[in-house]
C-alpha positions as CSV (number, residue, x, y, z in Angstrom):
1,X,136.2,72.4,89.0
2,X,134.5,74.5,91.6
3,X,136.7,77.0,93.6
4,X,139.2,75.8,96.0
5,X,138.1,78.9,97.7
6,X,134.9,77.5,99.7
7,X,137.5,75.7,102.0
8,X,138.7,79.4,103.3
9,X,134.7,80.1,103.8
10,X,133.9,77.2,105.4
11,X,137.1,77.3,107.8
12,X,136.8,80.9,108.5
13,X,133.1,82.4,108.1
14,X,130.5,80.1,107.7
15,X,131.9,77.1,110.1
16,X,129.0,75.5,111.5
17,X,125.4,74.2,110.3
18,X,123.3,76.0,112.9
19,X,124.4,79.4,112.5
20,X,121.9,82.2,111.0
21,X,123.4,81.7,107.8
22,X,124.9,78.5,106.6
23,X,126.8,77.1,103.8
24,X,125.8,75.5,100.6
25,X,127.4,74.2,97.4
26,X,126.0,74.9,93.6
27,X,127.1,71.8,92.0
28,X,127.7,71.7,88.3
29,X,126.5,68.3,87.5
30,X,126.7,66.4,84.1
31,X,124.0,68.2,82.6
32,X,126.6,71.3,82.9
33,X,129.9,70.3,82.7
34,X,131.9,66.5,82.8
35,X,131.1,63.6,85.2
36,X,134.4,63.5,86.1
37,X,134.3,67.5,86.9
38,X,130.8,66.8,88.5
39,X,132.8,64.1,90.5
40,X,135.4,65.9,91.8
41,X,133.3,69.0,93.0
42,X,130.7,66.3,95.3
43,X,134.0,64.5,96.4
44,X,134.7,68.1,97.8
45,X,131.1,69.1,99.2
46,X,131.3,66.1,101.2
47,X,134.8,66.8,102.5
48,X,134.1,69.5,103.9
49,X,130.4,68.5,105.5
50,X,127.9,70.6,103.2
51,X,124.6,69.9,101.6
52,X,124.6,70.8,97.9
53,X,122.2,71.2,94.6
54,X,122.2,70.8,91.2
55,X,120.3,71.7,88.3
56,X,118.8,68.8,86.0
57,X,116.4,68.1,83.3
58,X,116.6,71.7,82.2
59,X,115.4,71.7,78.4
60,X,115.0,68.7,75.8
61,X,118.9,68.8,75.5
62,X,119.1,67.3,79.1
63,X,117.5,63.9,78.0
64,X,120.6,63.2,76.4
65,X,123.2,63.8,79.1
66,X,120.6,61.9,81.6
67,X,122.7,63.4,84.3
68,X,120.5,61.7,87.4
69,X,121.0,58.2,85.8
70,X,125.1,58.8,85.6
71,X,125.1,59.9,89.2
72,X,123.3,56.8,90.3
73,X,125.1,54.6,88.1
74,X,128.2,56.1,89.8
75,X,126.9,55.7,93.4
76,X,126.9,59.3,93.3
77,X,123.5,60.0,94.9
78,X,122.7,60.6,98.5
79,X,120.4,62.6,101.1
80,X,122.7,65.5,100.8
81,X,121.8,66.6,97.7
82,X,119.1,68.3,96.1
83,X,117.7,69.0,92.8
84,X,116.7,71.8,90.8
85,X,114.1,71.9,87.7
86,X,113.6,68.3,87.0
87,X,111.5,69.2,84.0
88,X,112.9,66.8,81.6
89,X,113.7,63.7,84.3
90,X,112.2,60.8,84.0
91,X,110.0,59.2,86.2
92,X,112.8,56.5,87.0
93,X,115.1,59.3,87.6
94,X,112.6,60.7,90.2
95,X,112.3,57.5,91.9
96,X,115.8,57.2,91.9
97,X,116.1,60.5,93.8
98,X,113.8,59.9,96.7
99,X,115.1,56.6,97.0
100,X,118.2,58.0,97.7
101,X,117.0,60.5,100.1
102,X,117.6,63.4,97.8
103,X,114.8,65.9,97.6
104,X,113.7,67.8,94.6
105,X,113.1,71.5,94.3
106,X,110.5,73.3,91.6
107,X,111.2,76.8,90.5
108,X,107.8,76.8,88.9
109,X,107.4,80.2,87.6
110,X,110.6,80.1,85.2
111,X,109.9,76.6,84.5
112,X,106.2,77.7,83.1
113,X,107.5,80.8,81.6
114,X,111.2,80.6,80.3
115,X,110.8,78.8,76.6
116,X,112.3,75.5,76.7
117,X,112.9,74.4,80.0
118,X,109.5,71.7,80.1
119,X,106.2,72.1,82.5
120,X,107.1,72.1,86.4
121,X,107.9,68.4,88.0
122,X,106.0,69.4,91.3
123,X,102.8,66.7,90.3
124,X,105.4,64.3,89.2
125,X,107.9,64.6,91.5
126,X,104.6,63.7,94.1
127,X,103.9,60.7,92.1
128,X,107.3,59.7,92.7
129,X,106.9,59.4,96.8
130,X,108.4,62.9,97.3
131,X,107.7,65.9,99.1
132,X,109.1,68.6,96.7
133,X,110.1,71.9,97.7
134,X,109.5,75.4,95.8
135,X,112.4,78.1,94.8
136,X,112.4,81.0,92.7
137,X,116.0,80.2,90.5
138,X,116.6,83.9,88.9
139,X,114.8,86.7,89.8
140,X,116.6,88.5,86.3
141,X,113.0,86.6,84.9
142,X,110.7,85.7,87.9
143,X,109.3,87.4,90.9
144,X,110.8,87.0,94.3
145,X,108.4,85.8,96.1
146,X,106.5,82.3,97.2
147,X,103.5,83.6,95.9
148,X,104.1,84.2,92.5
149,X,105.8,80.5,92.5
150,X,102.7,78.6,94.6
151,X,100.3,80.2,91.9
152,X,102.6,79.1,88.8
153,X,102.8,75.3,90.2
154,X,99.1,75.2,90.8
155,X,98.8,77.0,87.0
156,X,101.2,74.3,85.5
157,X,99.0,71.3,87.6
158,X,95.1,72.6,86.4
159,X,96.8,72.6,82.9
160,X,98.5,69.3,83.1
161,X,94.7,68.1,84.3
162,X,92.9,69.8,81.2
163,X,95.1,67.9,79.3
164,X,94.8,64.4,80.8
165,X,91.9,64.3,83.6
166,X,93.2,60.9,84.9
167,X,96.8,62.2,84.8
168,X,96.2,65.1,86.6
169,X,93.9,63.7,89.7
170,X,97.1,61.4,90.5
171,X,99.8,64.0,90.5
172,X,97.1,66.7,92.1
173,X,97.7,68.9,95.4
174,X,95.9,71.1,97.1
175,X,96.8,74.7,98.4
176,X,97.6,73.5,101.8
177,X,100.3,71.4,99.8
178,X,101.6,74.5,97.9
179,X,102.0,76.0,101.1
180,X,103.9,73.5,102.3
181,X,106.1,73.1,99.5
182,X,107.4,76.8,99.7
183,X,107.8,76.7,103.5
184,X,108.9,73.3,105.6
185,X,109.7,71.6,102.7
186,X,112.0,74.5,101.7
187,X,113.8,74.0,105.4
188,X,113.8,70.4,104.8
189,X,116.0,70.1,101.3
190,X,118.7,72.2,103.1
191,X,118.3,70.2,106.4
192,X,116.6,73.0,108.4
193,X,113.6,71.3,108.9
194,X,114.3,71.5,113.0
195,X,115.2,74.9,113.4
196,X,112.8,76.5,110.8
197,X,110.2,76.2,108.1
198,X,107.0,75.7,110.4
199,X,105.5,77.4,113.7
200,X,106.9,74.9,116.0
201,X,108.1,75.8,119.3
202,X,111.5,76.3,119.7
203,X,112.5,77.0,115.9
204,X,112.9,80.4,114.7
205,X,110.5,82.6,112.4
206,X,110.0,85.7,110.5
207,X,106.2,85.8,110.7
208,X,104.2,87.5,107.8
209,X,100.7,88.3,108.5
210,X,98.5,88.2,105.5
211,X,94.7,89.1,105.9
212,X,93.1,86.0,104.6
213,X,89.9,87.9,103.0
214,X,91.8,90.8,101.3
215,X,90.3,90.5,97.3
216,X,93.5,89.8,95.9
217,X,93.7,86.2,98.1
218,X,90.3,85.2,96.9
């Protein structure tokens, strides 16, 4: 079960939502460990008032524990959480997440590169009514930065539309999208969206200028 610990952290250091930094809970679903473990640790993320993720459809082996089903099916799913990969998820499951008000988030470039894990879910998780968001998951295996993951979900798209034309106009996006994706949509699956993620009066912002005809953008 997670680490009785996080109530000392959220009592003493990271006590409110609006801070600079805020708290967040990595939840082991049943992908990784039991329901009844998986239970227990979102009994205590919403305790103590946090948002939390988990990681799902991660790999053929996923399809079996169907770990987004057993949460609904236990009344387990809710706006506060979001999810990580979705690779292997079916389309029901994905439904089943934005009906929920969960949101999804694609770490594209270890989904595309790391053997096994299944093509990025950001086209299907589109067709599914959501808005996903992007993340990186490990830099041991990825680059840091939004770039390298906006370029990898647009890679994994143009070859999911080689492959099926018709497939691949319904799940499309554009680079506005991608841009999206990796910014307010970002804010939004860890409820930020009002206080960052877009140049909005009022919110904050670390602003990086990038020249928009340098070669390399092209």
């Amino acid at each position: 079960r997670h680490p009785e610990d996080i109530r000392r952290i959220r009592r003493d250091v990271l006590t409110t939502n609006d801070a600079l930094v805020t708290l967040s809970m990595m939840v082991r679903g049943p992908e990784l460990t039991s329901l009844e473990v998986a239970k227990s640790d979102l009994a205590l993320m919403r305790e103590l008032g946090l948002r939390g993720c988990i990681h799902v459809g991660c790999g053929e082996s996923s399809r079996q524990s169907a770990a987004v089903t057993q949460l609904l099916q236990q009344g387990l799913l809710g706006p506060d959480l979001t999810f990580i990969h979705c690779c292997m998820c079916t389309d029901e499951e994905l439904r089943a997440i934005g009906d929920s008000g969960g949101t999804v988030s694609i770490p594209a470039a270890i989904d595309a590169n790391m053997p096994g894990l299944g093509m990025p879910a950001t086209g299907r998780a589109l067709k599914a009514g959501m808005r996903p968001s992007l993340s990186i998951d490990a830099e041991v295996s990825s680059a840091g930065d939004m770039f390298s993951v906006m370029r990898a979900a647009m890679t994994a798209q143009q070859m999911e539309a080689a492959r099926d034309p018709a497939e691949g106009e319904m799940a499309g996006f554009t680079a506005r999208d991608l841009l999206a994706f990796a910014t307010i949509e970002g804010a939004r699956a860890f409820g930020l969206g009002e206080s960052t993620g877009s140049l909005t009066p009022g919110k904050q912002a670390d602003l990086i200028m990038i020249c928009a005809d340098d070669l390399n953008l092209a």
